[in-house]
C-alpha positions in Angstrom: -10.4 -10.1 -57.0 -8.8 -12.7 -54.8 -7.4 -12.3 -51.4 -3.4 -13.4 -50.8 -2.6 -15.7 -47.4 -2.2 -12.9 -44.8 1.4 -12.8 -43.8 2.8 -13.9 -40.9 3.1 -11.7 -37.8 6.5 -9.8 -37.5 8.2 -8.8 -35.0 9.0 -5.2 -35.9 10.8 -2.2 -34.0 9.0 -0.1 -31.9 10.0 3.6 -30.8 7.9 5.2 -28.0 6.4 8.8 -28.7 8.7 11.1 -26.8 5.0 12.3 -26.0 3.7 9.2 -24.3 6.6 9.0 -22.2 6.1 12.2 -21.0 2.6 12.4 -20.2 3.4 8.8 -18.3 6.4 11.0 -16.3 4.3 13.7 -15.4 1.2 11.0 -14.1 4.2 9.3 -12.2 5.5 12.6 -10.6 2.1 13.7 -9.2 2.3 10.4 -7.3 5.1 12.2 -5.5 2.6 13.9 -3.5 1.3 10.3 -1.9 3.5 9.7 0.9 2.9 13.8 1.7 -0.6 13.0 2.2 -0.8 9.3 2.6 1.9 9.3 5.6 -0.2 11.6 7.8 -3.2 9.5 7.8 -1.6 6.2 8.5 -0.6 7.5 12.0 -4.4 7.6 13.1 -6.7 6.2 10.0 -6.5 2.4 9.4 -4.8 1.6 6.4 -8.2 0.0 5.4 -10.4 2.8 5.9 -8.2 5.5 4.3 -8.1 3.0 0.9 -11.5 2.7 0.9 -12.6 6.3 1.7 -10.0 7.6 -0.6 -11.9 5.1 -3.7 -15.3 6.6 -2.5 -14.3 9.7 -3.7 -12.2 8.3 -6.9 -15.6 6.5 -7.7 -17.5 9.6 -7.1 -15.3 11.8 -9.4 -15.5 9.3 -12.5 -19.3 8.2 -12.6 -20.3 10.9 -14.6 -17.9 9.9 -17.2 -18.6 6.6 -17.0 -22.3 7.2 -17.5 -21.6 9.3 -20.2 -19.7 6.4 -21.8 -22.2 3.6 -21.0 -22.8 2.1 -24.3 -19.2 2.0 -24.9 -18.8 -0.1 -21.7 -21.4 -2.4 -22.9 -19.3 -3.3 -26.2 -16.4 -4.0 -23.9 -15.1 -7.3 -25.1 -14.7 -9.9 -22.2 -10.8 -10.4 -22.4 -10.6 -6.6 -22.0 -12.9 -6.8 -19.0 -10.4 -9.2 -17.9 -7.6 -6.4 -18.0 -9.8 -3.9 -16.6 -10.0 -6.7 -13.7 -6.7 -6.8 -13.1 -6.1 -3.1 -13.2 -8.9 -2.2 -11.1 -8.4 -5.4 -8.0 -4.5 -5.8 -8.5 -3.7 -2.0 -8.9 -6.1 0.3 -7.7 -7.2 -2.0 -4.6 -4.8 -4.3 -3.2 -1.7 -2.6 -4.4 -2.9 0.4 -2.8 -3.5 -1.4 -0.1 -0.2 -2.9 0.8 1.8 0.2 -0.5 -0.6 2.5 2.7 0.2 -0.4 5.3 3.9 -0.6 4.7 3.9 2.9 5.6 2.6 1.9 8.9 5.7 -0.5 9.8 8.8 1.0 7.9 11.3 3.8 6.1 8.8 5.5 3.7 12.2 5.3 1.3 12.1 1.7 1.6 8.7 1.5 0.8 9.5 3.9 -2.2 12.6 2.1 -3.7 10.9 -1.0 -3.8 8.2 0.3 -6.0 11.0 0.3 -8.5 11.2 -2.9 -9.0 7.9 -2.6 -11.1 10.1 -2.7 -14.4 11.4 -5.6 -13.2 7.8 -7.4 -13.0 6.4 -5.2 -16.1 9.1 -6.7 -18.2 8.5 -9.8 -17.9 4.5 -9.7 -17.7 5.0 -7.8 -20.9 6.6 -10.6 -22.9 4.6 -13.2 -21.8 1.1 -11.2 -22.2 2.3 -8.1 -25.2 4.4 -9.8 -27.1 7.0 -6.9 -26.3 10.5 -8.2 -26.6 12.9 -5.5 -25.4 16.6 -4.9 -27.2 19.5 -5.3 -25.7 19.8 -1.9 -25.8 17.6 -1.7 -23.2 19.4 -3.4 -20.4 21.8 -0.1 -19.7 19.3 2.1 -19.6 17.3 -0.4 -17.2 20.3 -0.7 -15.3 21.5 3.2 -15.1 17.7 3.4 -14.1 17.6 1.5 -11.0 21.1 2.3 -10.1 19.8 6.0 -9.8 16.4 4.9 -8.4 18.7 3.1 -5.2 20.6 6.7 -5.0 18.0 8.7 -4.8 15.9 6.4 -2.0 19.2 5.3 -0.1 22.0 7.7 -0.7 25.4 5.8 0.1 23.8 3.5 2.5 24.7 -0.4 1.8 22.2 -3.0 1.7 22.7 -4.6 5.2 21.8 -1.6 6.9 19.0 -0.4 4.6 16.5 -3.4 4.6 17.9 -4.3 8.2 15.8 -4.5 11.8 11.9 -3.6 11.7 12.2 -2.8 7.9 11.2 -6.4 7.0 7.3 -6.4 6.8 7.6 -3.0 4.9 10.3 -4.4 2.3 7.6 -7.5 1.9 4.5 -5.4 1.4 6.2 -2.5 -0.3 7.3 -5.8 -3.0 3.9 -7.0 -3.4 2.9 -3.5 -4.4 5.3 -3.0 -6.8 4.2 -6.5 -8.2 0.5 -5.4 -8.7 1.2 -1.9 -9.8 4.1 -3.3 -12.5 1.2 -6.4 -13.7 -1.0 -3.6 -13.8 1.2 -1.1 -16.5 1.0 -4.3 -18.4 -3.0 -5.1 -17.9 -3.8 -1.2 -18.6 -1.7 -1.6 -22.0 -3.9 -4.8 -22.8 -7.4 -3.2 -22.0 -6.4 0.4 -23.9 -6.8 -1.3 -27.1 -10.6 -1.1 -26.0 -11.3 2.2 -24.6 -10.6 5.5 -23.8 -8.3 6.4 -21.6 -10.6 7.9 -19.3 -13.0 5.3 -19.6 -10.2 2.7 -18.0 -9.0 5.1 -15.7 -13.1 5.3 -14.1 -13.3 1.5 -14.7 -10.3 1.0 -12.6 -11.4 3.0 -9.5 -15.2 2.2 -9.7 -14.0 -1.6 -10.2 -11.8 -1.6 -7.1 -14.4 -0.2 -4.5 -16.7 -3.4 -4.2 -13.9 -5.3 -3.6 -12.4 -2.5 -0.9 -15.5 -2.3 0.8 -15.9 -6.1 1.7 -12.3 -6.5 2.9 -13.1 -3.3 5.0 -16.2 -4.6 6.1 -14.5 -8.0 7.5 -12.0 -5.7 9.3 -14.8 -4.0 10.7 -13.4 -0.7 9.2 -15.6 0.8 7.2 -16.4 4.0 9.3 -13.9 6.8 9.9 -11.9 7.1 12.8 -13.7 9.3 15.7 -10.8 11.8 15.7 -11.0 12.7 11.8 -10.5 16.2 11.6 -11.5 18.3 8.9 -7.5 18.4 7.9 -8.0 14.7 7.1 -10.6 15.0 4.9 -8.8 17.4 3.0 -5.6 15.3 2.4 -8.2 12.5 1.5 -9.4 14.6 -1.7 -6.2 15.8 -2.5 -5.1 12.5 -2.0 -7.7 11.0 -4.7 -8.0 14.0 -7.1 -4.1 14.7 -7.3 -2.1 11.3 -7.3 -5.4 9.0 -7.6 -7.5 10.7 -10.9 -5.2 13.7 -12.5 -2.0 11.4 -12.1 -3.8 8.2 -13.8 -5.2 10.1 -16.0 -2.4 11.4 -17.7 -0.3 8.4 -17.3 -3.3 6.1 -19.3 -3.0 9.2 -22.3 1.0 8.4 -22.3 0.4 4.9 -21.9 -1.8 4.4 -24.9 1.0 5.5 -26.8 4.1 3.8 -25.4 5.2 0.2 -25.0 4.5 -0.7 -21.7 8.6 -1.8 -20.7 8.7 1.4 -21.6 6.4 3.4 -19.7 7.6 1.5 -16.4 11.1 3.0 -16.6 9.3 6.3 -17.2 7.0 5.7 -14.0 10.4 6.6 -11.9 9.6 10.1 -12.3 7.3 8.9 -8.9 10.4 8.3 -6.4 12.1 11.5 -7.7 9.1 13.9 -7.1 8.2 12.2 -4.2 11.8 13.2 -2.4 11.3 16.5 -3.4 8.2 17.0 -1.9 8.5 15.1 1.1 11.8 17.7 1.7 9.4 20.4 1.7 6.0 19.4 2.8 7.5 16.5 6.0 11.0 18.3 5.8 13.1 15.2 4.7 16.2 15.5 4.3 17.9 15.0 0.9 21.5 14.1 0.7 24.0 15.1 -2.3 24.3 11.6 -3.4 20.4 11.3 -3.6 20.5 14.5 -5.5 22.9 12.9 -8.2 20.6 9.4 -8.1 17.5 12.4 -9.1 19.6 14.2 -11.5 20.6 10.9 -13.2 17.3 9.4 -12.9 15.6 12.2 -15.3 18.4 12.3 -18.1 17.4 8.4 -18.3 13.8 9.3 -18.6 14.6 12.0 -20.5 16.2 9.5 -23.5 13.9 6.5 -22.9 12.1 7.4 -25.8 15.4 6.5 -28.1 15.0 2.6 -26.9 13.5 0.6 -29.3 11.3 -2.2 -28.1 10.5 -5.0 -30.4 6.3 -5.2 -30.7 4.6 -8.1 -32.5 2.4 -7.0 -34.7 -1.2 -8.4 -36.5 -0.4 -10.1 -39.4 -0.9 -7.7 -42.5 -3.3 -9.5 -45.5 -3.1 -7.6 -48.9 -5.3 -8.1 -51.7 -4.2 -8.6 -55.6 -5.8 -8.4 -59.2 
């Protein structure tokens, strides 16, 4: 038996699972309920404190699991912990980080269109890092995307007067978010090829709280506001189990499955829910043009699974008589 030269590594046509992209939609929508919960908080919580509380519980929720799947952590291979680095400081800590402060200084639908720009980021993280080349074909769909992501956050407003006055530190912090959430679609992807889903969705939280608690610490913001109520508590547990743990967790299942340019277009299910629930639960108001940009912003979803997205894969060796 002898063994041919392996061939070269391809670059072969990928389509995403109409399943992954799904379960990644429906992880994004339940981070609708954020700004519900999140925007509440901010008016009396430091933006520190509520991150690091609402990690507590994250941490608290995932350590059985994680115990459970000790071993398997151990066999973790060091460029995967690497991933699970950037997942866990970029996205789960300081991401969530700037994303609760620029609450505290602007338009919460500033700070929600700008998360948008994660594909932007994603894309190009993914090329460099995945080896994911999108298609042409890709570019209207990107386009239609963002077009209806800036209706549904803006309505007919015009640039000049939607990023005007005292929006500024909010459109800075909310763009730093979206680059550590968008790095982080891309670092998740990486570290999936190592572990459960669950398993990276734990590491991510439980990774992220050392880190929270000493910036808290030099704040001098570790303990909770004297005026916490038990109201506040409660949207801090909703806040973690609903858009922190159920959310990532089904949006690492879909991710395992779909390319990560992808699953960043799908992750603008978030904006759309969001409207919709802050209408109901803060009484927003929702205008008929940001009712088209949601309408519009689902049927692209809805065929993003038809893209194809080039994937380099391991060369393929065969063997011959």
């Amino acid at each position: 038996m002898t063994t041919a030269p392996a061939t070269r590594a391809r670059i072969l046509p990928g389509v995403a699972p109409i399943a992954g992209v799904a379960l990644v939609a429906a992880g994004a929508a339940m981070w609708g309920s954020d700004g519900a919960l999140r925007a509440p908080l901010v008016s009396h919580w430091s933006p520190w404190t509520i991150v690091v509380y609402e990690h507590i519980i994250l941490t608290a929720l995932v350590l059985p699991r994680l115990l459970r799947s000790a071993r398997a952590i151990m066999r973790i291979p060091r460029r995967a912990w690497l991933a699970v680095i950037g997942v866990g400081w970029g996205g789960s800590a300081l991401a969530t980080l700037a994303f609760t402060f620029a609450f505290q200084y602007g338009n919460p639908d500033v700070v929600i269109l700008l998360q948008k720009t994660q594909p932007l980021w994603a894309l190009g993280i993914a090329a460099l890092s995945l080896g994911e080349r999108p298609r042409t074909r890709l570019l209207p769909v990107a386009l239609v995307a963002l077009a209806a992501t800036y209706l549904l956050s803006f309505g007919a407003l015009g640039l000049a007067s939607a990023f005007a006055g005292a929006e500024g530190k909010a459109a800075v912090l909310a763009l730093v978010a979206a680059a550590l959430w968008g790095s982080a679609t891309v670092f998740g992807r990486s570290a999936l090829a190592h572990m459960e889903p669950d398993v990276l969705t734990g590491l991510r939280f439980a990774s992220a709280l050392p880190l929270l608690g000493v910036i808290a610490a030099t704040q001098d913001a570790l303990a909770p506001p004297t005026a916490a109520t038990t109201t506040d508590w409660v949207r801090l547990v909703l806040l973690a189990v609903i858009s922190g743990l159920v959310g990532m967790m089904l949006y690492y299942r879909g991710l395992r499955r779909t390319p990560a340019s992808i699953a960043t277009f799908a992750e603008l299910a978030f904006p759309a829910s969001a409207l919709v629930i802050n209408y109901f639960v803060l009484g927003a108001t929702v205008s008929a043009v940001q009712l088209l940009g949601f309408a519009i912003l689902w049927a692209t979803i809805a065929v993003l699974h038809w893209v194809p997205v080039a994937v380099v894969r391991a060369p393929e060796a065969s063997e011959a008589a």
